[in-house]
N, C-alpha and C positions, 0 to 999 in steps of 0.2 A: 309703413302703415298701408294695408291694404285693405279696399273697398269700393261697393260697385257706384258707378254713375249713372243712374238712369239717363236712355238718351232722346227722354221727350221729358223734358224737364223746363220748359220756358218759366224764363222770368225768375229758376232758381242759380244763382252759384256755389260750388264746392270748393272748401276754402279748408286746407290745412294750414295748421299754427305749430310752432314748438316754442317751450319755454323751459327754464332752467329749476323754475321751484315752485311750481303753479303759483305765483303770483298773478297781478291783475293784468302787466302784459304781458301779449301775446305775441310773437315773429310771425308774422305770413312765409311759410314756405315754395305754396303752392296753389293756383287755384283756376278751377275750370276751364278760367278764360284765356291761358296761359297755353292749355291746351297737353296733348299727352306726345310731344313732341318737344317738349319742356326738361331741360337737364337733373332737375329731381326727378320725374317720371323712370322707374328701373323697367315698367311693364304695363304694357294696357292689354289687355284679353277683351277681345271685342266679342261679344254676344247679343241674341236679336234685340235685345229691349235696353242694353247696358254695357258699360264697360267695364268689367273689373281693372281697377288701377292700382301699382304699386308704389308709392311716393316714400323717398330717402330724405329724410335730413339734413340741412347744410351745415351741420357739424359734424366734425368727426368726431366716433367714439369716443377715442383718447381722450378728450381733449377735456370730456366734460368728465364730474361724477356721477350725476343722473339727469336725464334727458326726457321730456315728454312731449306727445305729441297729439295732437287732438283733428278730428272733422268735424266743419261745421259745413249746416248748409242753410244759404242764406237767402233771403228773398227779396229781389228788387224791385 
């Protein structure tokens, strides 16, 4: 899943989930605060205002029959 983080964004977190059959829960894969030096992170493209981030999965293809993956962003 790729998409940008703004990087004046106080008081927000970026939070990816994946789940197996959009049911109610959600897995936390990844999120903001974890940072882009974080083992989901494949890529962060820094740029003046944002970072484009590319975040994997902690399942392998195989494994599943279909996989979904959602950004949310949150406000604390």
């Amino acid at each position: 899943l790729t998409f940008p983080v703004r990087k004046d964004t106080q008081g927000l977190t970026y939070v990816v989930e994946a789940n197996d059959a959009l049911t109610v829960l959600w897995t936390e894969v990844w999120n903001s605060g974890n940072g882009v030096s974080h083992a989901q992170v494949v890529s962060a493209v820094d740029q003046t205002d944002r970072t484009i981030v590319t975040i994997k999965d902690t399942a392998d293809i195989g494994t599943q029959s279909k996989r979904f993956l959602r950004a949310r962003v949150v406000q604390q």
